[in-house]
Structure formats: C-alpha cells, structure tokens
Short mmCIF file of the C-alpha atoms (twelve columns), coordinates in Angstrom:
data_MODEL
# 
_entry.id   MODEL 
# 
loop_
_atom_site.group_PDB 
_atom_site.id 
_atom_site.type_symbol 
_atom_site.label_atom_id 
_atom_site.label_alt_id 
_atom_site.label_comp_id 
_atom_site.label_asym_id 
_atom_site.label_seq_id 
_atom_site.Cartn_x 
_atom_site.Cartn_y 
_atom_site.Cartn_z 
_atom_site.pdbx_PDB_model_num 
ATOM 1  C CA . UNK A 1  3.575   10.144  3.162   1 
ATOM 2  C CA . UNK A 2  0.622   9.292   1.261   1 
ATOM 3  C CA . UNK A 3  -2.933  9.908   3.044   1 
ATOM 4  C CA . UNK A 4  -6.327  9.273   1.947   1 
ATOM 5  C CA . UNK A 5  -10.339 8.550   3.591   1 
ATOM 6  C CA . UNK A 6  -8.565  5.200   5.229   1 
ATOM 7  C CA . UNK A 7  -5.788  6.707   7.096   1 
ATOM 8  C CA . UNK A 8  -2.017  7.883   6.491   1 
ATOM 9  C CA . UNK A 9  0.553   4.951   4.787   1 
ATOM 10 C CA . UNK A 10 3.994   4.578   4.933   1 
ATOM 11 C CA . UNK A 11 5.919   1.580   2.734   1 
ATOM 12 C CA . UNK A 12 8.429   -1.035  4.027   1 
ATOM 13 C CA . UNK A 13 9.942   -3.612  1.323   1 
ATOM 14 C CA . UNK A 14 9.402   -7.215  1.084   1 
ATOM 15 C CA . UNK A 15 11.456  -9.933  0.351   1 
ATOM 16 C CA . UNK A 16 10.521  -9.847  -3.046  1 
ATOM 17 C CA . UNK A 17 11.077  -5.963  -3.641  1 
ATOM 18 C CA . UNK A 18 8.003   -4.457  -3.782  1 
ATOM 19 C CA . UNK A 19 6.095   -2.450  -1.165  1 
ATOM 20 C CA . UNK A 20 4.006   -3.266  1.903   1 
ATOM 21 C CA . UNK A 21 1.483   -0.726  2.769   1 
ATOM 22 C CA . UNK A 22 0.936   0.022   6.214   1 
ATOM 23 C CA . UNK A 23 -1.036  2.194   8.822   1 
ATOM 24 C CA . UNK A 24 0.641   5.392   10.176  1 
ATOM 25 C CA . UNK A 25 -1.224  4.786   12.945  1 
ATOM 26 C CA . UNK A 26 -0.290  1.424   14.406  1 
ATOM 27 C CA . UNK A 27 1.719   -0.090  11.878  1 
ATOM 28 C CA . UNK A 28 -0.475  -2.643  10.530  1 
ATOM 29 C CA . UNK A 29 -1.221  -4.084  6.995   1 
ATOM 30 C CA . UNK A 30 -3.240  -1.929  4.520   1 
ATOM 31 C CA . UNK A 31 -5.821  -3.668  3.061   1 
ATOM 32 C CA . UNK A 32 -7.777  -0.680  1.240   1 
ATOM 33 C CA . UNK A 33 -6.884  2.412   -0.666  1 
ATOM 34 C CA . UNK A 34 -8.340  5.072   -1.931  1 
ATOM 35 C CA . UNK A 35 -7.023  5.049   -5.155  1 
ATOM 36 C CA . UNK A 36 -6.614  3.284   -8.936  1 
ATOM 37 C CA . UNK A 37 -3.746  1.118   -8.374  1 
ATOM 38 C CA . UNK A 38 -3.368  -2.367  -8.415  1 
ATOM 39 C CA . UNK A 39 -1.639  -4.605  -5.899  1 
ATOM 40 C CA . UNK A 40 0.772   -7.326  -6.828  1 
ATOM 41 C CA . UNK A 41 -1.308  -10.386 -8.109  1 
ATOM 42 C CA . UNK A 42 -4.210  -9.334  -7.850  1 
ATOM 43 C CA . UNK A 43 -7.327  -8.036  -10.646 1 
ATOM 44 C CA . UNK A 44 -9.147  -5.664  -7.897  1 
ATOM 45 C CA . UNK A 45 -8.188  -2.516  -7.186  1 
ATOM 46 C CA . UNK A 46 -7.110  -1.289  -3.932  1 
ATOM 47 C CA . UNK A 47 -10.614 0.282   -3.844  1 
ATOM 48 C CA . UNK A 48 -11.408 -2.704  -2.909  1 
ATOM 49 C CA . UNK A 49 -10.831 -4.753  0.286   1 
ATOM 50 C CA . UNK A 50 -7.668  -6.711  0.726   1 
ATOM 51 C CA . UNK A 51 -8.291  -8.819  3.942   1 
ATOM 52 C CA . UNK A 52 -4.546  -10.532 2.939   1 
ATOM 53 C CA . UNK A 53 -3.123  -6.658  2.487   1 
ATOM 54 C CA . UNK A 54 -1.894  -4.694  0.085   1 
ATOM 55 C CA . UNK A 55 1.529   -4.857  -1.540  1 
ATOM 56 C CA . UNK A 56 2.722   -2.617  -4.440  1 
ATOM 57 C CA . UNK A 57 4.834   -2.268  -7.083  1 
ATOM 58 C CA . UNK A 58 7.779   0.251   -6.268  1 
ATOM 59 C CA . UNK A 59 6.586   1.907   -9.200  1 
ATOM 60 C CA . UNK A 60 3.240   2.330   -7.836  1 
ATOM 61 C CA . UNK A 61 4.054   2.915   -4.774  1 
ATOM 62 C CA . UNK A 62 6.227   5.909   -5.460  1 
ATOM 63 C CA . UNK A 63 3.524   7.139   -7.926  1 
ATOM 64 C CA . UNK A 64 0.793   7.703   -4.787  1 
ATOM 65 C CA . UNK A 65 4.006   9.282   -2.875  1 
ATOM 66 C CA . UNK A 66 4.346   6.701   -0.391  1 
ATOM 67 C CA . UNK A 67 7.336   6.921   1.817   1 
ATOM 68 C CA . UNK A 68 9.401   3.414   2.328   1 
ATOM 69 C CA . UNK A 69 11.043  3.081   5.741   1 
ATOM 70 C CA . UNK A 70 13.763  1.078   5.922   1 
# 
C-alpha cells in the first residue's frame, strides 16, 4: 500500500489498463499525490490537484508500491 501527507492508496484497473488511485479510507478517487509521477494525459504532476482524479501507468503505479485490488 502506498501512503503519503494525503492519505493511504490502493489501485483498481480501468478499462484501458492502467491504474485508478483511490482513498484507503472511503474508496474514492485520488486526485493528489505526494510524489513525481505523472498521470495518464496529463503535463502536471500529481503534486498537483486532479479534480478529474488520478490514473497511472501500471508502471508507475507499481513504482510508488501501490497495491491493485481486483
């Protein structure tokens, strides 16, 4: 599981095979990180808010040590 200042994430997979970020907590989207990754389509880091949420690469993803639920 991969925690940081925001909260505690776990992954699920999308349609298109990449990763959803979401709250531990209740389940909901991520839409900030604290760390230098970029989510799919977009030229801000997760540092930054993502009121639309934050999706990863599986490559990314497993590179902050998120775990993907099925």
């Amino acid at each position: 599981m991969y925690a940081d200042k925001y909260g505690s994430f776990v992954g699920r997979y999308d349609d298109d095979g990449n990763v959803i970020v979401l709250y531990v907590k209740d389940g909901s989207q991520a839409r900030r990180l604290d760390a230098s990754v970029y989510p799919v389509g977009s030229k801000l880091s997760a540092r930054y808010e993502h009121p639309e949420g934050i999706i990863l690469t599986p490559h990314d993803a497993e590179k902050l040590g998120i775990k993907i639920e099925e």
